[in-house]
N, C-alpha and C positions, 0 to 999 in steps of 0.2 A: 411489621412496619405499618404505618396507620396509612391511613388515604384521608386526605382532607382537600376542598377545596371553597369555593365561591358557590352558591347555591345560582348565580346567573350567567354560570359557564356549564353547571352540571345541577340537572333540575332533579326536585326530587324522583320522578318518574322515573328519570335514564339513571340515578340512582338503584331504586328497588328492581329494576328490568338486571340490572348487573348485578345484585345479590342475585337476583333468581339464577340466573343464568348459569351463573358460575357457583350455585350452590354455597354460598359462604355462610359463614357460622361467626358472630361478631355484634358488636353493635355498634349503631349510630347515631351520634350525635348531632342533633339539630341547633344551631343557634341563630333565634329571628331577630328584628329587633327592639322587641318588647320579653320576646319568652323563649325559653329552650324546650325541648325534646328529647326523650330516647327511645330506641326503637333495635330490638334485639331481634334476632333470625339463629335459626340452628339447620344447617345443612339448605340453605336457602329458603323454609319456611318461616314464616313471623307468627313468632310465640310472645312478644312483651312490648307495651307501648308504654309510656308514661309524660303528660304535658308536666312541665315545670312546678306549678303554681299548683298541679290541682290534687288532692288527696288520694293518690294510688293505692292505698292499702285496701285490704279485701272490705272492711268495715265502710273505708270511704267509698268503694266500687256499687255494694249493694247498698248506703243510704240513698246515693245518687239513684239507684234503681228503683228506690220505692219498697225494698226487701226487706229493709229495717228501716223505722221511726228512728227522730231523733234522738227519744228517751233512750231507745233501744243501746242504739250504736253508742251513745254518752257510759252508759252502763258498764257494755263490750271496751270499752279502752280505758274503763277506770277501774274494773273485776279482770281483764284478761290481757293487759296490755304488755306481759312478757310471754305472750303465744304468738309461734307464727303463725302466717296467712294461712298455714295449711294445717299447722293443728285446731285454729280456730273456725277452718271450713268445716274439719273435719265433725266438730263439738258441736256446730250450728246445725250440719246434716242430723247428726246424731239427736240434738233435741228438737228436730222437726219445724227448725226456724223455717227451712227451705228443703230442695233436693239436693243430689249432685248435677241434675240439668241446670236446674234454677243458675245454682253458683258459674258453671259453665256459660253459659247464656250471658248471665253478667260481666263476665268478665272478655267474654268473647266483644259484645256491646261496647265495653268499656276501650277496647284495645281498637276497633275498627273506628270509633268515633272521631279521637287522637291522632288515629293515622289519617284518614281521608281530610282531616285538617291542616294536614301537612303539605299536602300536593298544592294548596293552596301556596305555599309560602315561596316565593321569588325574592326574596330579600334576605341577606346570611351568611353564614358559613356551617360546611360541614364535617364531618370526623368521623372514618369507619374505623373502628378498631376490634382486627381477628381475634377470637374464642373468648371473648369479655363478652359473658353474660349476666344478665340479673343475680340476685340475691338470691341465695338460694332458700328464702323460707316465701318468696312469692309463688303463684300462682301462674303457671304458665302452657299456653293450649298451641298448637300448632296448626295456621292457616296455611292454604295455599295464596301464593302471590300474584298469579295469574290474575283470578277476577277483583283483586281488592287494584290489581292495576289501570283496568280498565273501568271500573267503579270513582276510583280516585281522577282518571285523565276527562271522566265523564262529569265530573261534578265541575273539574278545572275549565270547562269548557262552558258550561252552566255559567259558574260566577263571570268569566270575561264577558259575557253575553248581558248579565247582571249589573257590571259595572256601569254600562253603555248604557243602559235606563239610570242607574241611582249612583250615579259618579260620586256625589261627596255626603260622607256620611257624616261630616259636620254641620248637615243644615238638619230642622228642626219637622215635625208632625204634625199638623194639625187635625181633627175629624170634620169631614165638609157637613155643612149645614144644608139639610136637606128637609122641607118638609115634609113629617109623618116617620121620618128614618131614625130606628132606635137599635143601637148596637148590640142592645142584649138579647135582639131576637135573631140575631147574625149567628151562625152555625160556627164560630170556632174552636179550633183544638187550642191542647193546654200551651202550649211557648206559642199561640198568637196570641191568645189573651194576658202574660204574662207582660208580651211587648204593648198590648194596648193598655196595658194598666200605667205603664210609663210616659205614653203619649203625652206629652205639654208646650206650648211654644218655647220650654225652658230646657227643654232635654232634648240633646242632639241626638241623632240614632245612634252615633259612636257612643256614646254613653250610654243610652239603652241597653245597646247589645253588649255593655260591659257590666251593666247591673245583672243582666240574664245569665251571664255566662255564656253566649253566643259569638261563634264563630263570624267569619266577613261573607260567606256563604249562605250563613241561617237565615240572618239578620237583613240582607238584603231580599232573599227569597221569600218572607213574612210579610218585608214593607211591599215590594211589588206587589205580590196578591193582595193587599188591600189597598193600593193606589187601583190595579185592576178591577176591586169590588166597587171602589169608587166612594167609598170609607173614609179616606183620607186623600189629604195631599201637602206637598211637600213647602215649607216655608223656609224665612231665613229665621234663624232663633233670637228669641230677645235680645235685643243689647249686643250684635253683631254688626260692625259697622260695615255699611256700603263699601266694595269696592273703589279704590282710586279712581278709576277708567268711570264709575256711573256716578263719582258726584262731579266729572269735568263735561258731564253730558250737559247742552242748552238746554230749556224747559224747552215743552213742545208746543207750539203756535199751532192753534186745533183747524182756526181758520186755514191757515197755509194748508195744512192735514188736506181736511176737508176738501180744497182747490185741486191738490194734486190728484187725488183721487176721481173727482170727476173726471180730470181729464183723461187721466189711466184708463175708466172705460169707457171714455170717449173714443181713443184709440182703440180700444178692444174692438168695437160696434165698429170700424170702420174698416176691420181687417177684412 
């Protein structure tokens, strides 16, 4: 019988702590409310992840890696597209595309990426269902759930921390204007500069980190660090109109300003 519930009665944490626990063998289904999930375990270990959207095959695992070019993998799915994942591992070792670490590695990569995306998701419903495993021409490695738990409840802690600086990811980026301050002598790695190529008063960070393929995690952990470099900072995006509450606001009388103020540290100086 299946187990299903509310992902804001039963989080994914106290989820995977009770496969571990109870050693179960099944999968689970994620539904957020943009994307699904599934996430297989065999005797309480996690051997298989797959986000909805994104290309789970061994071909789509390693282009993502950088393991095969696009030519490459276009080639792989129009010469070998009735091979499974594992006679086509098998064929890529064999002609020295990669190893069996490499492929291991990637897929490993592949399955922790998906899941620690998961802990994120408070919004849902879930679905375990006993000894329904993946397909059987994937590819599947057996982790322990111990530190992907503690990894996963580490990063959940990060983003709440995260949100409280960069609460809404429908306002927009700008680069501050600094004299002498030029971007391309700034030290970034590949997915900052992928997010600074997007940078425009016209592109929300929601958008950004949906052109990148970026999680709510990444994507905020990117823009901090370069609000913190002091690189950028945060605006409202073109052609977004003012909140209700700021155009019922009076304009500001600078004079009056100005008056109250004095007197403010008039009082100050006389405490």
């Amino acid at each position: 019988m299946a187990l299903k519930g509310n992902l804001r009665d039963f989080s994914v944490t106290q989820l995977f702590n009770l496969i571990n626990l109870a050693r179960k063998t099944g999968s689970l289904t994620l539904e957020g409310p943009d994307e699904a999930a599934w996430v297989s375990f065999r005797e309480g270990k996690l051997i298989y992840a797959q986000m909805g959207k994104e290309d789970g095959t061994l071909t789509g695992i390693l282009t993502k890696a950088g393991k095969l070019n696009p030519r490459q993998a276009s080639l792989i799915r129009t010469h070998a597209a009735e091979k499974s994942d594992k006679e086509l591992g098998l064929m890529l070792i064999n002609a020295g595309y990669l190893t069996q670490q490499d492929t291991i590695n990637c897929i490993r990569s592949h399955i922790l990426d998906t899941v620690y995306q998961l802990f994120t998701w408070i919004d849902g419903y879930f679905r375990f269902d006993p000894d329904v495993l993946p397909p059987e021409d994937r590819i599947t490695i057996r982790l322990n759930l111990e530190n992907i738990i503690i990894e996963g409840s580490r990063r959940l802690k990060e983003l709440e921390q995260l949100q409280e600086e960069i609460p809404n990811l429908d306002m927009a980026l700008t680069f501050v204007d600094r004299p002498g301050a030029n971007i391309r002598e700034v030290n970034l790695n590949v997915a900052e500069w992928k997010v600074v190529s997007y940078i425009n008063p016209k592109n929300t960070i929601r958008q950004i980190s949906r052109a990148n393929k970026m999680g709510d995690l990444e994507i905020r952990r990117i823009v901090f660090g370069l609000l913190q470099a002091g690189l950028v900072e945060i605006i409202r995006p073109e052609g977004m109109p003012l909140p209700p509450q700021a155009r019922q606001l009076p304009p500001v009388d600078k004079r009056r300003q100005t008056g109250l103020v004095n007197r403010l540290i008039g009082r100050i100086r006389s405490l």
